[in-house]
N, C-alpha and C positions, 0 to 999 in steps of 0.2 A: 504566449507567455504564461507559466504558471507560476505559484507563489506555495511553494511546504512552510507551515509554521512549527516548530519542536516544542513539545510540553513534557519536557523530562523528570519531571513527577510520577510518581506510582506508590498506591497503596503496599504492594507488595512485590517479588520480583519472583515474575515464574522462571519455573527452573531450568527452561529452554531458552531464554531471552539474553539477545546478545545486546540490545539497542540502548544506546545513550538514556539508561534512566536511572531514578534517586530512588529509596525507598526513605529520605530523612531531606532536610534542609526544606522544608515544606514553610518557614519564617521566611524563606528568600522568595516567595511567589510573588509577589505585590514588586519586585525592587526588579525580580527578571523580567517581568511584563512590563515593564518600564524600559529596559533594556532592549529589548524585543523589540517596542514600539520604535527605538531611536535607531536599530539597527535595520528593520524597513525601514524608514524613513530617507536612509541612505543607500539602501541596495535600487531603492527603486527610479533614484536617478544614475546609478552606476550600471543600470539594463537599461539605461533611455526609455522607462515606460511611459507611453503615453497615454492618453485619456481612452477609455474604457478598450485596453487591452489583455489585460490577467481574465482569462478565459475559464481559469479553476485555480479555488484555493482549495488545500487540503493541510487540515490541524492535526499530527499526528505526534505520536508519544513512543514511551511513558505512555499517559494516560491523561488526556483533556478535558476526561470530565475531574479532573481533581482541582481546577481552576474556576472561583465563581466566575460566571457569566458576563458579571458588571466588569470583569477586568480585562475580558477583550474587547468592550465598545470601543475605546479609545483608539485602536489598532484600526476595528472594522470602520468608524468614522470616518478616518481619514484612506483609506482603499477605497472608498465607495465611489468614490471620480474615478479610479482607475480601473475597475470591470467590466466586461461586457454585463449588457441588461442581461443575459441568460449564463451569466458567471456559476459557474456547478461549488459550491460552499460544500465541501463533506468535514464531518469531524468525526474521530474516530471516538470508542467511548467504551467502557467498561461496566456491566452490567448491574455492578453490583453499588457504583458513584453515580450512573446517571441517572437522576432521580426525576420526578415529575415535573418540579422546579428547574433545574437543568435544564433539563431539555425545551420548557417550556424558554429559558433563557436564552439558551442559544439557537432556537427559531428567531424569537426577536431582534437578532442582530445581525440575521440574513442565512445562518444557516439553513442547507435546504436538501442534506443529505447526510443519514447516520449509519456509521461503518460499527456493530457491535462486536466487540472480539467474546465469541460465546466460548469456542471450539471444540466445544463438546456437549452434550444434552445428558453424558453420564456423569452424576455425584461422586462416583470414585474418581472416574479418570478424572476429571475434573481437579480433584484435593492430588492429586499425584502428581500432576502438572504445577501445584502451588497456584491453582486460580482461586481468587477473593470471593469468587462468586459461585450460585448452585443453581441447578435448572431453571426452577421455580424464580429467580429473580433474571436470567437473561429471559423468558417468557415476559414476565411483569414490563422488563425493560423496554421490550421490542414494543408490547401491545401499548404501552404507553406512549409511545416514538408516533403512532400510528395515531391515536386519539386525538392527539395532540395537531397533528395535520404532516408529519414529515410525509413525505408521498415515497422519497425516495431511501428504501432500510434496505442495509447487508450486513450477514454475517460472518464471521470468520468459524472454519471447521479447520482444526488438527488432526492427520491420522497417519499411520504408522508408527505410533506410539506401542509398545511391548506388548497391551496388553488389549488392543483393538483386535476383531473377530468381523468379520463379513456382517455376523446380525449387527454387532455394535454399531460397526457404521452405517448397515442398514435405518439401523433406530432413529441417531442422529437426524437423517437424512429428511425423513418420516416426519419428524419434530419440525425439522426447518420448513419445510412444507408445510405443514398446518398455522403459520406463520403467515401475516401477510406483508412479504419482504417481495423485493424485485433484484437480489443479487448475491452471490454467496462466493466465496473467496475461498479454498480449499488448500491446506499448505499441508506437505509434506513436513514430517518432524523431522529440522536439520539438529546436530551436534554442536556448537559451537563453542573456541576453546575461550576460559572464560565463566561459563556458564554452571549453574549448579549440576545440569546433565554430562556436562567435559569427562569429570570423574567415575561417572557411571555411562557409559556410551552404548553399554547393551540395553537401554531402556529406548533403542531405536531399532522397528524393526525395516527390512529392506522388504517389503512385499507387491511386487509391480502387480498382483492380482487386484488388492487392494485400490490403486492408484486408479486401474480401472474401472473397476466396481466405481467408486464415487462419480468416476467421470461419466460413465455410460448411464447412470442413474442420475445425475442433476439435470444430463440431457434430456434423459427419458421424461422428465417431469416438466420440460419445456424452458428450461434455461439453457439457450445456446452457448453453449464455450468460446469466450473468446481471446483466451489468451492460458497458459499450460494452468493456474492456477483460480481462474477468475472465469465465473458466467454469471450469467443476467439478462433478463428483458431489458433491464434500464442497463447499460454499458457505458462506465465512467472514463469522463471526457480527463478527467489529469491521470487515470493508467496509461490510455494513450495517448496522450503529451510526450511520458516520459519514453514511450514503449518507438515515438516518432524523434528521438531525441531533441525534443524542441528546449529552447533557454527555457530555466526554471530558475525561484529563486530561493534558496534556501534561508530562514531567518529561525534563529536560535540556537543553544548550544548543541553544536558536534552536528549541524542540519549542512549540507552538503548543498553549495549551488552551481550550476552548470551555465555555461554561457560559450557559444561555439565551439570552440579548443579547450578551454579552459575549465577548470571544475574550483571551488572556496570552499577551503575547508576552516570555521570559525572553532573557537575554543571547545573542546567536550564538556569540561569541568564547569560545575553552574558557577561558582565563584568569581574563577577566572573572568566568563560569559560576561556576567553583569559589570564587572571592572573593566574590560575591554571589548566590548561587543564588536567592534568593528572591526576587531585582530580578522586577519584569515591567511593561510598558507595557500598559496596558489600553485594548481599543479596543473602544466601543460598537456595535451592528451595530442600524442601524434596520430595522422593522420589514418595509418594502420589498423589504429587501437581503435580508431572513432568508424570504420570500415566494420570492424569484426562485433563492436557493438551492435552495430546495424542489423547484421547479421543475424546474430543471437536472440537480438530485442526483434528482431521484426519475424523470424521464422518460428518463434514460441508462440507469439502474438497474429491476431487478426492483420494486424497493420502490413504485414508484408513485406517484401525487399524491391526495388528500384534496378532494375535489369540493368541500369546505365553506370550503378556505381560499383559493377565486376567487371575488371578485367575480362579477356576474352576467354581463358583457358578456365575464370571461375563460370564463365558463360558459359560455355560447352561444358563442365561437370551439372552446371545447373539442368541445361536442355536436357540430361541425361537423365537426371532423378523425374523431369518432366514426362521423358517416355515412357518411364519405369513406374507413373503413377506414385512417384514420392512428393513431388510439388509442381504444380498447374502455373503457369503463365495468363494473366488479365491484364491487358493493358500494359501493358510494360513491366509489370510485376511479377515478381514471382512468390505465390504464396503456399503455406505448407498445410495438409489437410491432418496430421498426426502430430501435434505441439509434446509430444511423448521421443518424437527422433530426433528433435531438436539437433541435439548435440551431435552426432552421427552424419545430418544432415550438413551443417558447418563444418567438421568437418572435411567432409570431402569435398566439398566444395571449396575447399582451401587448401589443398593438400597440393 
């Protein structure tokens, strides 16, 4: 069982961000965290959780550090029967809010993992993107993360942005390394409609050289891949939760939760949110759709596919890419050694 918490709060709204967040209504935090608290409190008998089963929480945004600390005790209080004792806590955080305090705060209330959205180590690209923050404070951030005692830091890198070069993200990369983190997240800069980039869409470039360079270079440096976007020594237990489609539970506005067939979708709007926290539209997932997930999620991802839940004819396309050195069979699994064919791979496999 996992459990996402939504903190749809942000300082500011970068200009590629599609995700449920405010840059105002920062008077309603004290009243959503309220909100928050009474809508776990009811999801968590509506999954039948039982006593130390949520295997990983993850606090994600907007931006979680724009939430003093003292107001998610009350939440983590009452979770704390429901964890496993090696429960993986990550909260996500922005360089330029999480301060010494902060993070000193959200250690003490069981945090035990920080996801920093840097995604970038250049001062321009950086202000082009509409990030809050400049080199010198995701440094300060991280080194402080580390003093402090987190064991477990990642960062987030952006690239194929217009105006990224081979050095650029060489540099990056260089930076992140001189870091003493154990994980780094790498996204591709999508378009989405919405967004301040929608209207400008050439500030995306398509550069698959690119894509590789990062990936062949975070490996080089000893961070195993394991999943199209994600490597690390330390390898986070709620990416593959979701990446294994296991129940999850989504609490707060527009947070999304899964539960075999089923997915909840709660209010986006924070207003709404705190008037009714318990609304949620519930949409059925056939059986198909929960196959081809698998698929997707497990052939980008380490986690791999289950040989048993293909038909016969997906079987023999599958044996096929096996002989052809596109994906290996372990156990009953079939997994893929290039999370870049992904989709090619599915595909045909489904065809």
């Amino acid at each position: 069982m996992l459990l996402y918490i939504h903190i749809p709060y942000c300082d500011s709204k970068c200009h590629y961000c599609s995700f449920n967040s405010y840059v105002d209504k920062f008077d309603t935090r004290e009243t959503y965290m309220d909100a928050l608290f009474y809508q776990i409190k009811s999801e968590l008998k509506k999954f039948n959780t039982t006593f130390k089963s949520i295997e990983s929480i993850f606090i994600g945004g907007g931006t979680p550090s724009t939430i003093n600390p003292k107001l998610y005790i009350k939440i983590f209080n009452y979770l704390r029967p429901y964890m496993m004792d090696d429960c993986e806590i990550t909260t996500e955080a922005n360089p330029n809010s999480a301060t010494k305090n902060w993070l000193e705060g959200m250690k003490d209330i069981g945090v035990n993992r920080i996801s920093f959205g840097v995604q970038s180590f250049d001062n321009q690209k950086l202000k082009s993107l509409n990030r809050n923050h400049n080199k010198d404070d995701a440094i300060n951030a991280i080194t402080s993360a580390k003093e402090i005692g987190f064991k477990n830091i990642s960062l987030d890198l952006i690239y194929n942005f217009k105006n990224d070069t081979k050095e650029l993200i060489l540099s990056d990369i260089n930076q992140a390394f001189k870091l003493d983190i154990n994980h780094i997240s790498a996204y591709e800069l999508t378009i989405e409609d919405g967004t301040k980039f929608s209207s400008t869409p050439e500030v995306r470039k398509d550069d698959f050289d690119i894509a590789q360079l990062i990936s062949n270079e975070i490996q080089k440096r000893g961070f195993p891949q394991y999943e199209i976007s994600n490597y690390g020594l330390y390898q986070s237990v709620h990416n593959q939760g979701y990446w294994l489609l296991k129940d999850y539970i989504g609490a707060g506005a527009g947070a999304v939760g899964f539960k075999k067939n089923k997915r909840f979708y709660p209010h986006t709007d924070i207003d709404l949110y705190i008037k009714e926290p318990l609304f949620q539209r519930i949409e059925e997932i056939t059986q198909d759709d929960i196959l081809f997930e698998k698929l997707f999620l497990g052939f980008r991802s380490k986690v791999g596919v289950d040989r048993d839940i293909l038909n016969l004819n997906m079987q023999k396309q599958a044996d096929f890419l096996c002989l052809n050195n596109k994906l290996y069979l372990k156990n009953n699994r079939y997994y893929n050694s290039n999370y870049f064919l992904t989709d090619e791979i599915v595909l045909y496999i489904t065809q």
